[in-house]
C-alpha positions as CSV (number, residue, x, y, z in Angstrom):
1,X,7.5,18.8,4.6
2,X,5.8,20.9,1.9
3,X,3.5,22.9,4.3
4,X,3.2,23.4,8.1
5,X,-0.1,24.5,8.3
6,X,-3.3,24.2,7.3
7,X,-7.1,25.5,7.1
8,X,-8.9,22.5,8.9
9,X,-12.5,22.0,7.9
10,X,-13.6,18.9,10.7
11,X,-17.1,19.2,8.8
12,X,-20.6,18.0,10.9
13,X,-19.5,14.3,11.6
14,X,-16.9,15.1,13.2
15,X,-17.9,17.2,15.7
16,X,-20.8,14.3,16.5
17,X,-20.7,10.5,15.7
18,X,-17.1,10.7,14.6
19,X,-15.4,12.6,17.5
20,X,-13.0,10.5,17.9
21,X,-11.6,11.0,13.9
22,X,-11.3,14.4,15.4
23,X,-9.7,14.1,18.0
24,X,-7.1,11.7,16.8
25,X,-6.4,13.9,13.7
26,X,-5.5,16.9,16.3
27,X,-3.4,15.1,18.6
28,X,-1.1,13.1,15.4
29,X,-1.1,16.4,13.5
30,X,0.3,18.0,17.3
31,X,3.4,15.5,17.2
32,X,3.7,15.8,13.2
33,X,4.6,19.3,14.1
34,X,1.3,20.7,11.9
35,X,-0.8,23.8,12.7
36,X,-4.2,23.2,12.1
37,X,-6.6,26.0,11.8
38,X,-10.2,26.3,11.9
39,X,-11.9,28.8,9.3
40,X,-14.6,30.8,11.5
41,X,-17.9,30.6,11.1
42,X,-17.4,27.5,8.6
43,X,-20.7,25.6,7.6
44,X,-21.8,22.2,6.4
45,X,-20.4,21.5,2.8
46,X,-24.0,20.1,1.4
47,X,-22.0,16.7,1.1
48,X,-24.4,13.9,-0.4
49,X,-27.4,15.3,-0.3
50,X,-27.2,18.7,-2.3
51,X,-25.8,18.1,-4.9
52,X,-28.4,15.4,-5.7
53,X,-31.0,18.4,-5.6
54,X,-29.1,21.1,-7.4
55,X,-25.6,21.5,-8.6
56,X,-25.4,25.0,-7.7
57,X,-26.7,24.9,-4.9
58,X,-24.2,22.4,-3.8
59,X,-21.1,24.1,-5.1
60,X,-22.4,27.4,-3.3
61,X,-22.5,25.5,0.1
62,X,-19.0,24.5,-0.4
63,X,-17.4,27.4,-2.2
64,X,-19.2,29.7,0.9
65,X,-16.1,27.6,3.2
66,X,-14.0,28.0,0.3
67,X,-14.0,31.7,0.0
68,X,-13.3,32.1,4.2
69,X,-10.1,30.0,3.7
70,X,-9.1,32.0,0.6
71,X,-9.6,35.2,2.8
72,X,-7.3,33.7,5.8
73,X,-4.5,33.3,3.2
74,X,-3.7,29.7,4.0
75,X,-2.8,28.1,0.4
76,X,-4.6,24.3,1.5
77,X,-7.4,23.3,3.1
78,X,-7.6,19.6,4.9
79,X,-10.5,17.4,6.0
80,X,-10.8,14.0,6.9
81,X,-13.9,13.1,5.7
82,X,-14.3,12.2,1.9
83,X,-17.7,13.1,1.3
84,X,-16.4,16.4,2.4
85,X,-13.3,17.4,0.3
86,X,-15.2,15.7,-2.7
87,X,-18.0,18.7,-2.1
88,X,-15.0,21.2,-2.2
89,X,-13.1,19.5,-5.2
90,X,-15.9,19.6,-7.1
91,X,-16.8,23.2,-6.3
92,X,-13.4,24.5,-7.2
93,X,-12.6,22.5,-10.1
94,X,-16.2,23.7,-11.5
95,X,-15.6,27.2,-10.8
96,X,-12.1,27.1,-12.7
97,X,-13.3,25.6,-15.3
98,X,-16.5,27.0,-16.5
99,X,-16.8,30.7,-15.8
100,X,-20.6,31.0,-16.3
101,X,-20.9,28.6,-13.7
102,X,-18.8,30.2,-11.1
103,X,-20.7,33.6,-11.4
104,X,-23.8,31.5,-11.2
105,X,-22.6,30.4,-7.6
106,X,-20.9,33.2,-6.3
107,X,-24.7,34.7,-7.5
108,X,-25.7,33.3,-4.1
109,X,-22.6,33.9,-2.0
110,X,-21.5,37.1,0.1
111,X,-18.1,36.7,-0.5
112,X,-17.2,35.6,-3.7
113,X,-14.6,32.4,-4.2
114,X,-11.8,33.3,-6.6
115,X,-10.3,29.7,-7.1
116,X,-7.0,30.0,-4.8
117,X,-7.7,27.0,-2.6
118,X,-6.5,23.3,-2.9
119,X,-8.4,20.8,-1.1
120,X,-6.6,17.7,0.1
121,X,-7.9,14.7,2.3
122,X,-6.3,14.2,5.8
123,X,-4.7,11.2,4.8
124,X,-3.4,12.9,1.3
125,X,-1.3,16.0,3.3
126,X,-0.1,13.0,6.2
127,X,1.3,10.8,3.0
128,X,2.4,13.0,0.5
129,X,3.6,16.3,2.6
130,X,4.0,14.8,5.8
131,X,6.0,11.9,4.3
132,X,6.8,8.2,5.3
133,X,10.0,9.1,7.2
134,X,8.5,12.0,9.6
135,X,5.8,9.2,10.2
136,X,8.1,6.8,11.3
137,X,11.0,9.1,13.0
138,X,7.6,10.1,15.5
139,X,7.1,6.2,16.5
140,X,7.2,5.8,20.5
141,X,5.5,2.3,20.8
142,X,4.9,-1.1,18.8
143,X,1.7,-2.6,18.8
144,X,2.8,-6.2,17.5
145,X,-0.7,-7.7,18.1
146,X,-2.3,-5.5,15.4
147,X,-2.9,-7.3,11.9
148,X,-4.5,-4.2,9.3
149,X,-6.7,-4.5,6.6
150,X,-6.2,-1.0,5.1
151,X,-9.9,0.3,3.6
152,X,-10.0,3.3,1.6
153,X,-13.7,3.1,0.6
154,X,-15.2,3.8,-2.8
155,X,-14.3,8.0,-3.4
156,X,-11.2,8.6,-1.2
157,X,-9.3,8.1,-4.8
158,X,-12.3,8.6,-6.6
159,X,-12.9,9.7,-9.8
160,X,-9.5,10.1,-10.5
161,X,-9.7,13.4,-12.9
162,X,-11.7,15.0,-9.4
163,X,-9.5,13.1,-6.6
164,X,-5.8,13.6,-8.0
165,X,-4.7,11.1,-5.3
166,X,-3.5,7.7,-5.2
167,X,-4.7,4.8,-7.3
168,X,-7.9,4.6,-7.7
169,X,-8.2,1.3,-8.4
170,X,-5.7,0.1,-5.7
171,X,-4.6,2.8,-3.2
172,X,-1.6,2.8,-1.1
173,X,-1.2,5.6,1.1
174,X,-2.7,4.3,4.3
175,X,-1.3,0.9,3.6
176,X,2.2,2.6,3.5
177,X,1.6,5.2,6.7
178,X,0.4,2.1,8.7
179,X,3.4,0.4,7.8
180,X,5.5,3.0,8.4
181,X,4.7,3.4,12.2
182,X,5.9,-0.4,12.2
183,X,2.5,-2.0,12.4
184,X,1.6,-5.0,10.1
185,X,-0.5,-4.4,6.9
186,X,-2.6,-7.5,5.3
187,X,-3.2,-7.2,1.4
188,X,-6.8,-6.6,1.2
189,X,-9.0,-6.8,-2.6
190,X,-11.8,-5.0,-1.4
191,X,-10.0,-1.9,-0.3
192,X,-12.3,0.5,-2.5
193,X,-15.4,-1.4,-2.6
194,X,-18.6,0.3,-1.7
195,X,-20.2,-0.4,2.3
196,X,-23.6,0.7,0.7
197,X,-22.6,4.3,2.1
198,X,-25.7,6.2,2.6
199,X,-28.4,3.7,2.2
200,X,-28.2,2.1,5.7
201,X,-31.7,3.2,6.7
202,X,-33.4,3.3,2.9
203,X,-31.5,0.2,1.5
204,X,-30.5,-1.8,5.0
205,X,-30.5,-5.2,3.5
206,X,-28.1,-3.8,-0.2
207,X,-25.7,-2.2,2.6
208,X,-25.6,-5.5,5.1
209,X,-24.6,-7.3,1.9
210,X,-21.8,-5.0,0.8
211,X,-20.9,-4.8,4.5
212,X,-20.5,-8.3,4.9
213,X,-18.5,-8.6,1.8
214,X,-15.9,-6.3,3.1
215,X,-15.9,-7.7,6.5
216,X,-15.9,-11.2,5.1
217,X,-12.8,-10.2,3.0
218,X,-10.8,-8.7,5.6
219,X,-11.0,-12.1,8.0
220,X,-10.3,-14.1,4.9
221,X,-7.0,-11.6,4.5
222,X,-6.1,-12.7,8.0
223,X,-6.9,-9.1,9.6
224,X,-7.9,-8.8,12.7
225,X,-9.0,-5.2,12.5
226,X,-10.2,-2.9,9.6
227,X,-8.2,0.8,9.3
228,X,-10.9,3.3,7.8
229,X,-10.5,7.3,6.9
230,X,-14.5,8.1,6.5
231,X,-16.9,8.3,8.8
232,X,-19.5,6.3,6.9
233,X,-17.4,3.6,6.0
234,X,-16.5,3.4,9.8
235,X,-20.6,4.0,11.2
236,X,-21.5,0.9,8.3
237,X,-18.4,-1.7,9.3
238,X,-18.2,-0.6,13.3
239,X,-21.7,0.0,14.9
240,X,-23.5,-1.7,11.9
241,X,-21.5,-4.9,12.5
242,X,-23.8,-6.7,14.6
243,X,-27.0,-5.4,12.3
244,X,-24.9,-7.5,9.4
245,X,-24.0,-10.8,11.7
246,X,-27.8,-10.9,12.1
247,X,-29.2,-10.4,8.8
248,X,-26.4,-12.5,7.5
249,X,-25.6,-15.4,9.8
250,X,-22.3,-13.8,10.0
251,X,-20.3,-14.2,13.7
252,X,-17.8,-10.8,12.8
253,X,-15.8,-9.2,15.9
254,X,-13.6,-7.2,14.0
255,X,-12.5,-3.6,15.2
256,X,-12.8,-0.8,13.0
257,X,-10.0,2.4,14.0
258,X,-9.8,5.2,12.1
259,X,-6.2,4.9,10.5
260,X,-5.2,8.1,13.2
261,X,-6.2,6.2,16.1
262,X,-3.9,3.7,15.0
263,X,-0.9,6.8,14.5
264,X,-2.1,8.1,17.8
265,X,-1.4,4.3,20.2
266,X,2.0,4.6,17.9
267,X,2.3,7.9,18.9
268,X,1.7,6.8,22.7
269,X,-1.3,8.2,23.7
270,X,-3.2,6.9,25.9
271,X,-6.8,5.0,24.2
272,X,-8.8,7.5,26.4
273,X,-7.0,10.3,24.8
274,X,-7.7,9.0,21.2
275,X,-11.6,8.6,22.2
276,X,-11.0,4.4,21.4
277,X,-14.3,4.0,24.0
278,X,-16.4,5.5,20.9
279,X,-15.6,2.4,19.3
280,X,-18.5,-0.3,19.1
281,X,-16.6,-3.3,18.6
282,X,-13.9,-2.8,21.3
283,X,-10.0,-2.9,20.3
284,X,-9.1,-3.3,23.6
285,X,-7.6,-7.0,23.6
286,X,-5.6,-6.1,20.5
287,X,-4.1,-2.9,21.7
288,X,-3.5,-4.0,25.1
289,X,0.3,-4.9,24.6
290,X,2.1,-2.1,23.3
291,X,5.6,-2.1,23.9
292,X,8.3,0.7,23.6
293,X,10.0,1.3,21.0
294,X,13.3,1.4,21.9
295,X,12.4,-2.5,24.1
296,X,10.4,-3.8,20.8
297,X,13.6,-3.4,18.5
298,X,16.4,-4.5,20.8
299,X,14.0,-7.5,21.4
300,X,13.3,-8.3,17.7
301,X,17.4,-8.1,17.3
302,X,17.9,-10.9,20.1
303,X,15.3,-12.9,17.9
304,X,17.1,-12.3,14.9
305,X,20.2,-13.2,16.6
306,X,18.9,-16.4,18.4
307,X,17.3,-17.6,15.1
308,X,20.9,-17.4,13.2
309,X,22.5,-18.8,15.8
310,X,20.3,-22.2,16.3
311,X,21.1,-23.1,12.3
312,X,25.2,-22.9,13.4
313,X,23.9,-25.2,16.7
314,X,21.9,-27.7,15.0
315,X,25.0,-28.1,12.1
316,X,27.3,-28.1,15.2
317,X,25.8,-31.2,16.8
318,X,25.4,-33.0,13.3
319,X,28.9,-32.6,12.6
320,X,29.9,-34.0,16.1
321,X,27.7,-36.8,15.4
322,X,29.1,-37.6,12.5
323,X,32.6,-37.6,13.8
324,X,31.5,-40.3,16.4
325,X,30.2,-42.6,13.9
């Protein structure tokens, strides 16, 4: 691993509606052997909103957490959400690059932000410094019954020159962590598209349509649940789900985990621990058989060892056949 610990900025959802991305995050980041710490006194990022107002403004609201983790001399900060980290990439890429406008926000600071943080999504730091074989080596329990559509959303990778993760077009990050913890991944085209975000109250019948599309397209991948890493992707595909089968005729019943839920059941806590009640479409019949590890692989070798052996069988009783004719 590059780094064992790391400023962790949980931001507003996740202390409400998306506990349970929280919670998850702590308890994988606990068995990955990662130190998360909170900056004190942290506040809301401005997200969506401000920067829609004033660009300023908006970079002051983020650089303000900014310069408390540059203070507690921890080279990265983390958060999950990417409405979040885009408010602080955008801050510190602005203030590095144009010095009129970082004295122009530091104007309205008390402590001035010098430019010595990197911002990384949750999922960046579990990929990329983590890494696929610390994901895997942690493993306690299969969960054969699970089927994934991986869905990044439409700014977890972008735009690219602000992002500096992934693909943008077609990410692979959570696709690879999912499969490394054993679990089955389905290709999915509409991995990036756009849920309508935002505009669920505004624009309800724009964001049942883009919902439906990315619910439609997981089904017709053969999913039978939807991995997420924001918390408005998850709010729009989980508790707006039925909203959507009504306005659109639709019949969906698909789960939607955050992708740490999914490392935490692997991980072998319990669904209580890993908040999975928060959930409005219930996962409960799909996560109901988890097997361990050690039981899953020495079962999938008798399998393996069964299948080769019935070709040698079946040639076997041909050939004795033969001979008797």
């Amino acid at each position: 691993m590059a780094e064992k610990e790391y400023a962790y900025f949980s931001g507003c959802s996740l202390e409400g509606t998306a506990k349970e991305y929280d919670t998850s995050f702590r308890l994988v980041m606990k068995t990955l052997g990662v130190t998360l710490t909170e900056p004190e006194d942290w506040s809301c990022c401005g997200s969506t909103p401000a920067h829609t107002v004033d660009h300023v403004f908006a970079a002051a609201l983020a650089a303000r957490n900014l310069a408390i983790v540059e203070k507690m001399n921890i080279g990265t900060l983390t958060t999950p959400c990417p409405s979040c980290l885009m408010a602080f990439k955008k801050a510190h890429l602005g203030m590095t690059e144009d010095e009129a406008f970082k004295d122009q926000v530091n104007e309205l600071l008390d402590e001035p932000y010098e430019g010595g943080v990197i911002s990384k999504s949750s999922l960046q730091i579990i990929y990329e410094d983590v890494g696929l074989e610390k994901i895997a080596e942690k493993v306690t329990h299969a969960l054969p019954d699970l089927k994934v559509a991986a869905y990044y959303g439409c700014i977890m990778n972008r735009p690219p020159d602000v992002a500096q993760f992934d693909d943008p077009e077609n990410p692979v990050a959570m696709d690879r962590v999912i499969s490394a913890l054993g679990v089955e991944v389905r290709d999915y085209a509409f991995k990036t598209e756009c849920c309508g975000a935002a505009f669920g109250v505004p624009k309800r019948a724009m964001v049942n349509e883009l919902t439906y599309k990315v619910l439609s397209m997981a089904v017709d991948a053969g999913a039978n649940c939807i991995a997420v890493a924001c918390p408005l992707c998850q709010q729009n595909l989980d508790l707006r789900q039925e909203q959507v089968n009504r306005a659109m005729g639709a019949s969906f019943n698909i789960p939607v985990l955050y992708f740490t839920q999914i490392m935490g059941l692997a991980y072998g806590y319990s669904p209580k621990e890993l908040d999975m009640d928060k959930l409005v479409v219930s996962a409960g019949p799909l996560i109901k058989t988890r097997i361990p590890i050690a039981e899953y692989r020495a079962m999938k070798e008798a399998e393996a060892a069964a299948a080769k052996k019935t070709p040698k069988a079946r040639e076997a009783k041909e050939a004795a056949k033969t001979e008797e004719s």
